[in-house]
BADREN-576771 format. One record per residue (C-alpha): residue in one letter; chain; x, y, z. Coordinates in steps of 0.02 Angstrom, whole numbers, plus 32768, in hexadecimal, padded with zeros to 4 digits. Example, Ala and Ser with C-alpha at 12.3 -4.5 7.8 and 13.67 -1.06 7.14 Angstrom:
2
(A A (8267 7F1F 8186))
(S A (82AC 7FCB 8165))
END
This chain:
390
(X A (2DE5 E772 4309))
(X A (2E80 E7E0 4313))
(X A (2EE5 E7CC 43BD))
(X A (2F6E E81E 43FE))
(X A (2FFF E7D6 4467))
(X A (3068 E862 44DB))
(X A (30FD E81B 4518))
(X A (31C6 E859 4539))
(X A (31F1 E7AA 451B))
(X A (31FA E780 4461))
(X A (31FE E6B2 4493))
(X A (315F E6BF 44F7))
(X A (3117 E71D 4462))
(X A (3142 E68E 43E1))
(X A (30F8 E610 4451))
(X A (3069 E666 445C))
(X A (3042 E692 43A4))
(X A (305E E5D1 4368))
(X A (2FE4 E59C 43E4))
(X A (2F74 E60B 43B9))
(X A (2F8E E5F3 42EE))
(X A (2F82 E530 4316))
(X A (2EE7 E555 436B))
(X A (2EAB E5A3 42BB))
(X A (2EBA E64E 4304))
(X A (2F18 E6A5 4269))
(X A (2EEB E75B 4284))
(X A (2F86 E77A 4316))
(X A (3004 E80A 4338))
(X A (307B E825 43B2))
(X A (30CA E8C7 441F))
(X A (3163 E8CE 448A))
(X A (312E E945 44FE))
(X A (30AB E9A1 453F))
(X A (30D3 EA35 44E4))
(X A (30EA E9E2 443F))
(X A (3040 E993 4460))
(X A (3000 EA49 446C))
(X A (303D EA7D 43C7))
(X A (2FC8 E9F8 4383))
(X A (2F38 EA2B 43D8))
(X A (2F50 EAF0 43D0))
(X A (2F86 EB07 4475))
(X A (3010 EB88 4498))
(X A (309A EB6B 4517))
(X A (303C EB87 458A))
(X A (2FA8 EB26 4554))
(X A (2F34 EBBA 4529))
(X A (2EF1 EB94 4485))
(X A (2F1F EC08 43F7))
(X A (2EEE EBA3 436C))
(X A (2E41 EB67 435B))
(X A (2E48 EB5E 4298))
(X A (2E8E EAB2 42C5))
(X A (2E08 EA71 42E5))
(X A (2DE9 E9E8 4272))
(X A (2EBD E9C8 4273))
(X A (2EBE E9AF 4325))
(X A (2E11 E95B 4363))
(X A (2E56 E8CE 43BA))
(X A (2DDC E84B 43D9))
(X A (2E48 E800 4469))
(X A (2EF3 E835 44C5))
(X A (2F60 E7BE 451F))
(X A (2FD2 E83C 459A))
(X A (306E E803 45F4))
(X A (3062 E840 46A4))
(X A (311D E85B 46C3))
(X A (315D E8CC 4638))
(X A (31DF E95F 4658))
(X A (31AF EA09 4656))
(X A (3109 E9EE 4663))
(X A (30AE E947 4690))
(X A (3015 E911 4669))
(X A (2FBB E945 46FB))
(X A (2FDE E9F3 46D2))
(X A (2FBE E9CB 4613))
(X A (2F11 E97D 4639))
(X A (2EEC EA21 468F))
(X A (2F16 EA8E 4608))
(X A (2E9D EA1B 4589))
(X A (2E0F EA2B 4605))
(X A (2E03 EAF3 45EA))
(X A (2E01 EAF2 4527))
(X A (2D40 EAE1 4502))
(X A (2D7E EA8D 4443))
(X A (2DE6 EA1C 44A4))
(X A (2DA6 E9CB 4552))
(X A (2D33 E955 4524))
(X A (2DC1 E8DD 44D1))
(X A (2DD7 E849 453D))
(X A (2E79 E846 4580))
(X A (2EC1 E788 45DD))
(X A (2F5E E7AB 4651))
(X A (2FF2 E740 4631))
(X A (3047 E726 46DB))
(X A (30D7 E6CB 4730))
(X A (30A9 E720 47CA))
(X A (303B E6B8 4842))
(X A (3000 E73E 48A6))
(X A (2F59 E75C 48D4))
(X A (2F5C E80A 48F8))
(X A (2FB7 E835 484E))
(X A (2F2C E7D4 47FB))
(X A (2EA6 E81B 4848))
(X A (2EF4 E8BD 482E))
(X A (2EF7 E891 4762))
(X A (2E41 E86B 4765))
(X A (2E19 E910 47AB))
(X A (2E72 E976 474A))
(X A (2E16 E91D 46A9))
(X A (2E59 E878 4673))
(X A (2DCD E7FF 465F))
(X A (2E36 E761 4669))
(X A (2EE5 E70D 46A8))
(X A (2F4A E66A 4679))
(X A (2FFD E65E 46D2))
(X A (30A7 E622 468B))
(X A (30D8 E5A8 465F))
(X A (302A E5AB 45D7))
(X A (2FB1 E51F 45D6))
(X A (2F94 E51C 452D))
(X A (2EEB E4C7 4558))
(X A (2EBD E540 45D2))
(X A (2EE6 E5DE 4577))
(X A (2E95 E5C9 44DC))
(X A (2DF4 E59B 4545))
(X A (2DF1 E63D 45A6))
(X A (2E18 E68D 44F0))
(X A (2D82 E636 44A8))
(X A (2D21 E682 453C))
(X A (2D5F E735 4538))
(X A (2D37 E733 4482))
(X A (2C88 E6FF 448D))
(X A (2C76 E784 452B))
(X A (2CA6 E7FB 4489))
(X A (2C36 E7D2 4425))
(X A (2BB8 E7E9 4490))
(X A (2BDC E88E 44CD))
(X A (2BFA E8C2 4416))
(X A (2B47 E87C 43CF))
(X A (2B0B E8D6 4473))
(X A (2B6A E96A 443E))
(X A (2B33 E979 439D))
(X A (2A77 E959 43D7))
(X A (2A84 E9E7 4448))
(X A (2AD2 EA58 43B0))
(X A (2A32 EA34 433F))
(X A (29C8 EA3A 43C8))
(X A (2A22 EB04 43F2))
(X A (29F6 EB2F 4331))
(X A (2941 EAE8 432F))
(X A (2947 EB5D 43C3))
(X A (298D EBF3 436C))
(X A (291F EBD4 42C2))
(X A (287C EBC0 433D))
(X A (28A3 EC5E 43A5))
(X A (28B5 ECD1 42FB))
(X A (2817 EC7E 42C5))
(X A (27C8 ECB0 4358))
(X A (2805 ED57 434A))
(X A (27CB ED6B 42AB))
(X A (2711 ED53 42DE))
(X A (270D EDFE 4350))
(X A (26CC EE8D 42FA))
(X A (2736 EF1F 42C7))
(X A (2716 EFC6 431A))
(X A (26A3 F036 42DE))
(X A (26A3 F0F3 42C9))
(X A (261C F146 4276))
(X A (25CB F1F4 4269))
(X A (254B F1C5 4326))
(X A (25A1 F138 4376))
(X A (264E F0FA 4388))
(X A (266F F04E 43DB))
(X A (2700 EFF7 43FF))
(X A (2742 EF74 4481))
(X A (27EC EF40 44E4))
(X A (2804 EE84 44EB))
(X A (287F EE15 453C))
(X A (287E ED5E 454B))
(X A (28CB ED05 45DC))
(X A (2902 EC61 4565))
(X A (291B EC50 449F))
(X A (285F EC18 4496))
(X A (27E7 EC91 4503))
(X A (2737 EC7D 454B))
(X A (2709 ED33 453B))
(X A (26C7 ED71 4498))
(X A (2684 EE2B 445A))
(X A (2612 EE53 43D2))
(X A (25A8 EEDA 4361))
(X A (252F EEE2 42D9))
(X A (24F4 EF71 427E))
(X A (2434 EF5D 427C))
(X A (240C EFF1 420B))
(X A (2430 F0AE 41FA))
(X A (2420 F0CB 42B2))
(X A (242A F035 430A))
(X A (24B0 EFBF 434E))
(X A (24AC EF0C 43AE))
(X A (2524 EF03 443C))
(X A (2554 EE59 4492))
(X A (25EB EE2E 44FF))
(X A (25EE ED79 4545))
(X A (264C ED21 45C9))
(X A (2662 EC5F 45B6))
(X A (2680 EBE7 4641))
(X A (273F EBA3 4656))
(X A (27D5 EBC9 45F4))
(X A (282A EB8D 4566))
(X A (27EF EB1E 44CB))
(X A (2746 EAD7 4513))
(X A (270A EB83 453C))
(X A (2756 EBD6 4494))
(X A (2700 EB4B 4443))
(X A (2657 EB80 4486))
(X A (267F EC2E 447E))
(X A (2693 EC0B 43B5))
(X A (25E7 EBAE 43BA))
(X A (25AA EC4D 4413))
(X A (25E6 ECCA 43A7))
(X A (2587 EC74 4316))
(X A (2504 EC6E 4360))
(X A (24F2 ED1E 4390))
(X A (251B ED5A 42FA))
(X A (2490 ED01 42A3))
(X A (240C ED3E 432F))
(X A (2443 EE04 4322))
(X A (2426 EDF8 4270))
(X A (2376 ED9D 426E))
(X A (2328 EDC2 431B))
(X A (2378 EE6B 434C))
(X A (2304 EE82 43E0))
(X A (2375 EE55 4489))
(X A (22F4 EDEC 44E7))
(X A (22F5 ED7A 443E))
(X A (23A7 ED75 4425))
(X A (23CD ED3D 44D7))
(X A (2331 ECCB 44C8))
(X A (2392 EC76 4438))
(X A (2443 EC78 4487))
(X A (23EE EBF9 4507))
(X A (238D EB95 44A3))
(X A (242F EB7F 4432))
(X A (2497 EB50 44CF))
(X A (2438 EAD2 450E))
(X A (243C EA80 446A))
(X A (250B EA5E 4491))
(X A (2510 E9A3 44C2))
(X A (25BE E942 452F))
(X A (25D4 E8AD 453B))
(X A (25F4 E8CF 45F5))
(X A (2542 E8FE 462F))
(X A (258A E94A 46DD))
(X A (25DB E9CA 4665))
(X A (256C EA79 4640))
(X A (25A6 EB0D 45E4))
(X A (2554 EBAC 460F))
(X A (2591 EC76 45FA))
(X A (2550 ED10 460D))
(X A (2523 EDA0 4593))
(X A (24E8 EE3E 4585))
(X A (24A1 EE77 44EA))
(X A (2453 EF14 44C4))
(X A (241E EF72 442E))
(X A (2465 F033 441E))
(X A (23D3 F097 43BC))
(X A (2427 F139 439F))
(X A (2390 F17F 434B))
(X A (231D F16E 43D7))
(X A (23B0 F183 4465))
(X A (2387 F0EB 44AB))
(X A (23DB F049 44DE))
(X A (237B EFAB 44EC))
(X A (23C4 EF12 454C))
(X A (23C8 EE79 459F))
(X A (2458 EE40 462B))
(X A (245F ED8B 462F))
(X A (24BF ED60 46E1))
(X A (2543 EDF4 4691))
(X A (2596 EE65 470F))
(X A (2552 EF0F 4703))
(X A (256D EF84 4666))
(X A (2586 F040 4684))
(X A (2527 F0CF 4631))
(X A (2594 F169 4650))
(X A (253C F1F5 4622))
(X A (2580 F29A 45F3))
(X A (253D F30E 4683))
(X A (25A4 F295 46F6))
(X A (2519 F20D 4732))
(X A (251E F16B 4713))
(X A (24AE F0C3 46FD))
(X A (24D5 F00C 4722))
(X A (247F EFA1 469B))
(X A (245A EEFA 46F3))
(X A (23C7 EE8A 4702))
(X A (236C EE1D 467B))
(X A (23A0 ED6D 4695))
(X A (23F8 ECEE 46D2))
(X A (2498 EC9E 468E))
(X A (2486 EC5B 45D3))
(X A (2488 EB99 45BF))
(X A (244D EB6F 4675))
(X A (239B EB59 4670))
(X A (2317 EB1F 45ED))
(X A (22BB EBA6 4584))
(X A (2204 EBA3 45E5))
(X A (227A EBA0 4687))
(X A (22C5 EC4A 4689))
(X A (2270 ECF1 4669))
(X A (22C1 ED76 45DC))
(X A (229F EE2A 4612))
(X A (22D9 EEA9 459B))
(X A (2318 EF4F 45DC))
(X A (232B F01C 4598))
(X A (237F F09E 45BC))
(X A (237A F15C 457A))
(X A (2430 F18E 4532))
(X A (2469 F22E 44D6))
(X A (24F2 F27C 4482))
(X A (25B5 F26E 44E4))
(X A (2557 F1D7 454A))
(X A (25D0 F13D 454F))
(X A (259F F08D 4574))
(X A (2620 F012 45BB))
(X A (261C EF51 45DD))
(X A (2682 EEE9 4615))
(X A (26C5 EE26 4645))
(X A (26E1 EDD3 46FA))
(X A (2796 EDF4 46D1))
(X A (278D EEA3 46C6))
(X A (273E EEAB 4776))
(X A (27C3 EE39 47BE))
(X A (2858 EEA3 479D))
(X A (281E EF33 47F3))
(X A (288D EF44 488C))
(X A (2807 EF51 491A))
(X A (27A2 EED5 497B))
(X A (2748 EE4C 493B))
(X A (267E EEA4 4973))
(X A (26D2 EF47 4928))
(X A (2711 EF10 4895))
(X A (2675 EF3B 481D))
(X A (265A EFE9 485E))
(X A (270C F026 4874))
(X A (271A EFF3 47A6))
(X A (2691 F05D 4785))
(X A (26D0 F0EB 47EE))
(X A (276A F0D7 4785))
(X A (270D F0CD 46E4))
(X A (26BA F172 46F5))
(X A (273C F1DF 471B))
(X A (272E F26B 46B1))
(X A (27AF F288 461C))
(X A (274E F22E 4599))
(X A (27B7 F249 4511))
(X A (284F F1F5 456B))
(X A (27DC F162 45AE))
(X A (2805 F0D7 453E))
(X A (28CB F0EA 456B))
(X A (2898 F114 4631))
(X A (283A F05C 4612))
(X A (289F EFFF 45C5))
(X A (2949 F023 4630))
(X A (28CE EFFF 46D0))
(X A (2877 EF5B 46A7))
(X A (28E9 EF16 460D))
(X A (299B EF1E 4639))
(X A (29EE EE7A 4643))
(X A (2A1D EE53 46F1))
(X A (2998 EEB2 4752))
(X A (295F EE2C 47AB))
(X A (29B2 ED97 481F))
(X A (2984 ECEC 47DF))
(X A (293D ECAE 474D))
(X A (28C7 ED49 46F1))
(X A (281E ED2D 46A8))
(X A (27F8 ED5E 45DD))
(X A (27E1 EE28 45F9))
(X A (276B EE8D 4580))
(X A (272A EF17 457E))
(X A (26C0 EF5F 4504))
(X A (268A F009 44E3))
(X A (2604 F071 4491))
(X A (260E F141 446C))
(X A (2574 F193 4437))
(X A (25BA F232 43D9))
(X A (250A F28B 43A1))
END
């Protein structure tokens, strides 16, 4: 343990560092002053810290501050420690001759964990020493928890990431997609399958909740799916198994349920057709190129909710031709439109089919995408997009 002892007075420091070495504390150093103390840290004059290479030099496990100092006591130096991020979680126990309450109370606030008074009870200070260290400890192993738990975070979002399909542009179809999560780990999820020469599964899914229970299932999902747009193709049988699959999830908390919704639909260039089925989605749009436009809605009910003879798969189509453009979307899409709650779904799709196609990705994406857009906490945003070029 490596403590440091801040006092003008060079007999208080000696006292101090033999009780501490008889107490089998070996690891101490000493500073006359405030600003001398800073030097060791990294702090400049006026304790802004200039230095953070010093890191493993100056990590302190424990700091015992003199309150009166001159220049700059250790109120004010226990403030400037509490605004370096390297440097305010060291412990620091107030050394006092000062009986006043106010002072004290003042100490604590501005950071010190701990107090003894002059004259030192040698019994007494290396107790509250043994408790500030142990307080470290703690808050370091807790530290250094929430470190590895940030990069498990980090390493699971680019594996996530690395699941969604990469845009395609080809000689008929182009098809692409605009994605923003509202955490690390997201509950939305996009994806696309080449069938054959002229036909293409579509599926965008929103997951209940946030974070890594819904990214989890959201991973499950996109397995899943992949596996049924290969083998069953047809979107009545894909959603069919998307269910069956869902309700296979078991928790050990039977109160909990995860559900989402999907739509999935299979673009047939060939035969300008789209075939579909909206399971408890919002609405996709069908902008056509003479200016009209379709909602594609209906099919199901939510994914994961009910048993497989309880709910009833009804597959969609709808004509499309060349310039037509299909767009679908998340819930989080629809909340960051900036009009009333009832309105919110139709004044998106007014803004969605303005004309200036070639510009509509940007027009999109600075709408419904920018950071900030939205008060409060935002839901994962994606929207995904298909062109049919001829």
């Amino acid at each position: 343990m490596k403590i440091l002892v801040v006092d003008d007075n060079p007999m208080n420091v000696t006292v101090v560092k033999e009780m501490l070495k008889r107490a089998g504390y070996r690891d101490v150093h000493s500073a006359a002053s405030g600003h001398e103390m800073f030097e060791l840290v990294g702090l400049d004059e006026h304790g802004i810290e200039y230095a953070p290479h010093l890191l493993g030099e100056s990590e302190y496990d424990l700091i015992l501050l003199d309150m009166m100092m001159p220049r700059m006591d250790g109120i004010a130096v226990c403030r400037a420690l509490q605004q370096s991020s390297r440097l305010r979680d060291i412990p620091i126990i107030m050394v006092t001759a000062i009986g006043d309450s106010k002072k004290l109370a003042e100490a604590l606030d501005a950071g010190a964990s701990d107090y003894v008074t002059k004259p030192i009870n040698k019994v007494e200070l290396l107790a509250r020493i043994r408790v500030a260290l142990r307080l470290k400890e703690e808050k370091d192993w807790h530290k250094k928890q929430d470190r590895k738990l940030r990069e498990e975070l980090q390493l699971a979002r680019e594996v996530q990431s690395a699941v969604l399909p990469q845009p395609v542009t080809e000689k008929h179809i182009e098809i692409g997609a605009i994605y923003r999560p509202s955490e690390e780990l997201a509950g939305d999820l996009y994806a696309w399958h080449r069938i054959d020469n002229s036909r293409y599964g579509v599926a965008v899914v929103d997951a209940m909740g946030h974070g890594i229970s819904s990214s989890l299932v959201c991973m499950f999902i996109a397995s899943v799916l992949k596996d049924a747009m290969i083998k069953l193709v047809d979107p009545v049988l894909v959603i069919q198994e998307l269910n069956r699959r869902a309700l296979q999830l078991q928790f050990a908390d039977q109160l909990i349920q995860y559900y989402y919704t999907a739509l999935y639909m299979v673009v047939d260039t060939a035969n300008g057709q789209i075939e579909y089925v909206n399971a408890g989605h919002p609405p996709g749009l069908l902008l056509r190129d003479d200016g009209s436009a379709m909602q594609l809605q209906g099919g199901c009910v939510a994914i994961g909710m009910f048993e497989q003879e309880q709910i009833k798969v009804t597959k969609q189509t709808a004509k499309i031709g060349e310039r037509d453009r299909i767009v679908l979307v998340t819930d989080g899409v629809i909340d960051v439109v900036d009009a009333p709650d009832q309105e919110k779904l139709d004044s998106l799709f007014e803004q969605l089919a303005v004309p200036a196609r070639e510009e509509a990705i940007d027009r999109w994406e600075e709408a419904f995408f920018q950071d900030g857009i939205q008060n409060g906490r935002p839901d994962d945003r994606c929207l995904v997009w298909v062109h049919i070029k001829q």
